[in-house]
VORO-644380 format. One line per 8 residues: number of its first residue (from 1); their letters; for each residue x, y, z of N, C-alpha, C. Coordinates in Angstrom, 3 decimals. Layout:
<sites>
NUM = a = X,Y,Z,X,Y,Z,X,Y,Z | ...
</sites>
This chain:
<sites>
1 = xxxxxxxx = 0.847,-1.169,0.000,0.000,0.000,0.000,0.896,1.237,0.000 | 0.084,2.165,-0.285,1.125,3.442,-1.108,0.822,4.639,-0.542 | 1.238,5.600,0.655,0.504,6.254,1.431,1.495,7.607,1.260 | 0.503,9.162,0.512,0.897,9.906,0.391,-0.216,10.847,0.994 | 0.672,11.211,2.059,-0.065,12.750,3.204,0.354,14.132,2.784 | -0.235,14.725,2.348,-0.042,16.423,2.364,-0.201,17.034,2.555 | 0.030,18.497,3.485,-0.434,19.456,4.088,-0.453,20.647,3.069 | -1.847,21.108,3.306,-1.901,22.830,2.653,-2.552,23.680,3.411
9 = xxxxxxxx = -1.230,24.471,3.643,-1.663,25.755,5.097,-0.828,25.333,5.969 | -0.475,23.994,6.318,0.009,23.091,7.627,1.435,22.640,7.343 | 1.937,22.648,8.627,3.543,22.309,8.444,3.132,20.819,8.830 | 3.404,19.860,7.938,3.528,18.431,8.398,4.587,17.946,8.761 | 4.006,17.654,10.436,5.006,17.114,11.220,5.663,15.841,11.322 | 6.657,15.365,11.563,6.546,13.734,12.049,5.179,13.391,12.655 | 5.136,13.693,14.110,4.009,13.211,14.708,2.704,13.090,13.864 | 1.937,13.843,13.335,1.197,14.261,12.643,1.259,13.042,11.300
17 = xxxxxxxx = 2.445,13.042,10.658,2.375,11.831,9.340,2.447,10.540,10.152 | 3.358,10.353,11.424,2.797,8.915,11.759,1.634,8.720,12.774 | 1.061,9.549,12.556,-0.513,9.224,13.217,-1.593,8.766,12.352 | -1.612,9.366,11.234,-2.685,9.431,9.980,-1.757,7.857,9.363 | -0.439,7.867,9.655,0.046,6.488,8.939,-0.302,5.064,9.862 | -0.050,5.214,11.131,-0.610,4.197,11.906,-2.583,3.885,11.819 | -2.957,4.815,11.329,-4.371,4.861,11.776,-5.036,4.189,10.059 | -3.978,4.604,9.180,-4.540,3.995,7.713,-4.099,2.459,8.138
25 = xxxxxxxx = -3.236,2.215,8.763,-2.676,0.814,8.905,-3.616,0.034,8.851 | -4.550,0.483,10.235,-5.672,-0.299,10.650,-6.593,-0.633,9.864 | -6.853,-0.004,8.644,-7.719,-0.164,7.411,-7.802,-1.163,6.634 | -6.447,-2.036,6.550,-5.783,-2.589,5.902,-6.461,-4.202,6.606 | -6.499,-4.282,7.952,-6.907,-5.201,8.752,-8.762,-5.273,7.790 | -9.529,-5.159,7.169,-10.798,-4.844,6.604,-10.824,-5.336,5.479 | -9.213,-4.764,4.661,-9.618,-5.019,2.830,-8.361,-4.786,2.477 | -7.316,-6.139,2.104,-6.553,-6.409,1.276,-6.348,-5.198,0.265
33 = xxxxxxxx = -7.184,-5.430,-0.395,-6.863,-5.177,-2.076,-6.913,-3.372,-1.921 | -6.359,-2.518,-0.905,-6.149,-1.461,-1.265,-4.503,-0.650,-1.606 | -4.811,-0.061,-2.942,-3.641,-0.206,-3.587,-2.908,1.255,-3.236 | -3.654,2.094,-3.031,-3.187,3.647,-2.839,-4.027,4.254,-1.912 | -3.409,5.559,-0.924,-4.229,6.295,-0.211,-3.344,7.871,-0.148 | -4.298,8.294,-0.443,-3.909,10.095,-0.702,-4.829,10.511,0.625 | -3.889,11.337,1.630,-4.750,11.843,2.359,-4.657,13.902,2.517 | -5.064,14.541,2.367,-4.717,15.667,2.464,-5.366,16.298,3.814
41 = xxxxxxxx = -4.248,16.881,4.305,-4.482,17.999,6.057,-4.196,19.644,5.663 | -5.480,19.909,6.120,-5.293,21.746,5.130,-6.138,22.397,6.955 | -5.698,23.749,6.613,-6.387,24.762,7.430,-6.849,25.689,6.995 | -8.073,26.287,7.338,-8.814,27.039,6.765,-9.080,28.069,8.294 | -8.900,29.014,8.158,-8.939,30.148,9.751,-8.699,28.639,10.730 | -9.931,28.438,11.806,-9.424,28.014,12.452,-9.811,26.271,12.494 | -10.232,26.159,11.197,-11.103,25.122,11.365,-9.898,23.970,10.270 | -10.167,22.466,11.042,-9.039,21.612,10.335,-9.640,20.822,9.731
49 = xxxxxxxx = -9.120,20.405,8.351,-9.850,19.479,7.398,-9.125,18.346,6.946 | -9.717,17.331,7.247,-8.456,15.995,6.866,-9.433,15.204,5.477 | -8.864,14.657,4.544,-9.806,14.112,3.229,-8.880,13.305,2.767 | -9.247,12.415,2.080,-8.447,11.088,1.919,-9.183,10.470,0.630 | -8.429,9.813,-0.236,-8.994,9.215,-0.839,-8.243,8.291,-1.381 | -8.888,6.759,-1.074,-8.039,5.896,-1.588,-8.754,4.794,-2.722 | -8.017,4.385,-2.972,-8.002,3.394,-4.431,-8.046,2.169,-4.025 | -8.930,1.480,-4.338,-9.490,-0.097,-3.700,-9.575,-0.544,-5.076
57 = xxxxxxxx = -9.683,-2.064,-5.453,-10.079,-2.990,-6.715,-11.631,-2.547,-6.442 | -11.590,-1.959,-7.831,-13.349,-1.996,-7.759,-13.835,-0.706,-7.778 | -12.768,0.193,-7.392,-13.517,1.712,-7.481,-12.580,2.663,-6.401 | -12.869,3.400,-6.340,-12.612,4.575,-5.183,-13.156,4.916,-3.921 | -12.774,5.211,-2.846,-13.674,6.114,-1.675,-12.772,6.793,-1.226 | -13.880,8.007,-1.047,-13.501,9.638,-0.560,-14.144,9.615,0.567 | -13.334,10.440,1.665,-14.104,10.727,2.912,-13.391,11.965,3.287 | -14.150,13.151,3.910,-13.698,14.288,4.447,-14.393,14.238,5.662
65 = xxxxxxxx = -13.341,15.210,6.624,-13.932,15.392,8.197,-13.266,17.174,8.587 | -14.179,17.666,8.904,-13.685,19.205,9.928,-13.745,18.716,11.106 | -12.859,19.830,11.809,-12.903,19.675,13.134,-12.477,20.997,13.671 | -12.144,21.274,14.998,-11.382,22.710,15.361,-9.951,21.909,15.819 | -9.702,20.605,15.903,-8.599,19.978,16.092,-8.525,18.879,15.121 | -6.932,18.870,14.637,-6.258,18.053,13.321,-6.739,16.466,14.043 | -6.300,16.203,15.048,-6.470,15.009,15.504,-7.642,13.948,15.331 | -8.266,15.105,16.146,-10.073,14.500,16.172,-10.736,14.516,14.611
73 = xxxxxxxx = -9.993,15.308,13.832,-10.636,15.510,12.405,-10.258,14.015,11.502 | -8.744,13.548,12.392,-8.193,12.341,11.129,-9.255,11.318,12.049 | -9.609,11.312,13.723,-9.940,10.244,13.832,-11.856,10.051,12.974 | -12.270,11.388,12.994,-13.731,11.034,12.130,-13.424,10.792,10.821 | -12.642,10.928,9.930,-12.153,10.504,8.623,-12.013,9.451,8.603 | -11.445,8.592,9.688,-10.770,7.112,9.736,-11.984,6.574,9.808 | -13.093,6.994,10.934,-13.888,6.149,11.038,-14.972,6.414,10.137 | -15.241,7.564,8.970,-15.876,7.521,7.664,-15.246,6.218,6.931
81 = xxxxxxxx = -13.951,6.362,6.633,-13.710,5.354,5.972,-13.666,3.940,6.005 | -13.850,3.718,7.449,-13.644,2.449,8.011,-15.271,1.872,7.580 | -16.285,2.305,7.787,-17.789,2.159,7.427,-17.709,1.833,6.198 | -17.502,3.109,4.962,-16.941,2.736,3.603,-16.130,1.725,3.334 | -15.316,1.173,3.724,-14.453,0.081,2.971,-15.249,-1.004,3.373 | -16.025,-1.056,4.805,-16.926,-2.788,5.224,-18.591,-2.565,3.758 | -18.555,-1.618,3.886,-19.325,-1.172,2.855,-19.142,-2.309,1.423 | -17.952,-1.850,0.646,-17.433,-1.993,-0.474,-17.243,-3.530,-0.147
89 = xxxxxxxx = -16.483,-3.846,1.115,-16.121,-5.093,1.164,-17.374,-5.975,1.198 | -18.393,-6.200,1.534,-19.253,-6.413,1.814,-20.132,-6.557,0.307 | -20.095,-5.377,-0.506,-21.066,-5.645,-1.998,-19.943,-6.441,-2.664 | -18.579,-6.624,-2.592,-18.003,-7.502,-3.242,-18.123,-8.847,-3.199 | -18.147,-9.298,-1.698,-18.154,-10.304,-1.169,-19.600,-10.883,-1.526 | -20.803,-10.261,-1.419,-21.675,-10.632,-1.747,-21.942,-10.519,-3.069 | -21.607,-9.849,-4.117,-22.139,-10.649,-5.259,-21.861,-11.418,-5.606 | -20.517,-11.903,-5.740,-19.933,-13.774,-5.737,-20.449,-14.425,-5.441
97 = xxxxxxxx = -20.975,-14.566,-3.693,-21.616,-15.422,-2.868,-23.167,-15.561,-3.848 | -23.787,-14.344,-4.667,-24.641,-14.719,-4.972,-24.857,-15.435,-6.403 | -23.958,-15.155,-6.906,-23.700,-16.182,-8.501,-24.094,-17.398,-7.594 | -22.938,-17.931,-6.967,-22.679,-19.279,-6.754,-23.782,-19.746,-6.220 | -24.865,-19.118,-5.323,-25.899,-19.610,-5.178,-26.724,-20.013,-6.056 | -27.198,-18.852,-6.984,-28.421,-18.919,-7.959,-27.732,-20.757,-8.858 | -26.666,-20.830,-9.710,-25.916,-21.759,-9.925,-26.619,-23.177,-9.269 | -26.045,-23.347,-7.710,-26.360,-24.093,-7.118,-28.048,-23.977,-6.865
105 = xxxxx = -28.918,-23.310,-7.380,-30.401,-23.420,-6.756,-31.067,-23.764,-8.216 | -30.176,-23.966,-9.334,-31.199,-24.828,-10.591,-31.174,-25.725,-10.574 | -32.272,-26.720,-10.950,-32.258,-27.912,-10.750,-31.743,-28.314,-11.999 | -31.037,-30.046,-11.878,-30.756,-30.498,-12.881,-31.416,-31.353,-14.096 | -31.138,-31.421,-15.066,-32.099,-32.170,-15.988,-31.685,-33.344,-16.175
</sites>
């Protein structure tokens, strides 16, 4: 997995890139097959915006979060995305499961 953080407005810190990097980690525990994650940390007056968007087999998901703190903003982003990927994982997993059923529910001649 391929993890590029960028700040606009914001000095990106160590602390700061391995927080948003430990916390994508955990994502990974959900769904294999994600190949890239772009996350961007910007400030706007006083308000902090974390947005991310990563690249899964199968499509994309975007998630943005404000906050008045960077922290609390990556942890509602994480947990947007964490919903989204059981999401995705979940319509994948199930349309397979449902071929193989219909398959198995004709009778034979």
């Amino acid at each position: 997995m391929q993890l590029n953080v960028t700040g606009h407005h914001i000095d990106l810190t160590d602390s700061l890139h391995n927080y948003v990097e430990t916390k994508i980690e955990k994502l990974e525990r959900h769904f294999d097959n994600v190949t890239n994650v772009h996350v961007i940390l910007s400030v706007e007056k006083q308000r902090h915006k974390a947005e991310a968007t990563i690249h899964v087999a199968g499509g994309n998901i975007y998630a943005d979060s404000e906050n008045d703190d960077m922290y609390v903003a990556i942890d509602a982003l994480l947990d947007k995305l964490d919903r989204q990927i059981k999401k995705h994982k979940e319509k994948v997993t199930d349309h397979h499961r449902a071929e193989g059923s219909i398959k198995k529910q004709m009778p034979e001649e």
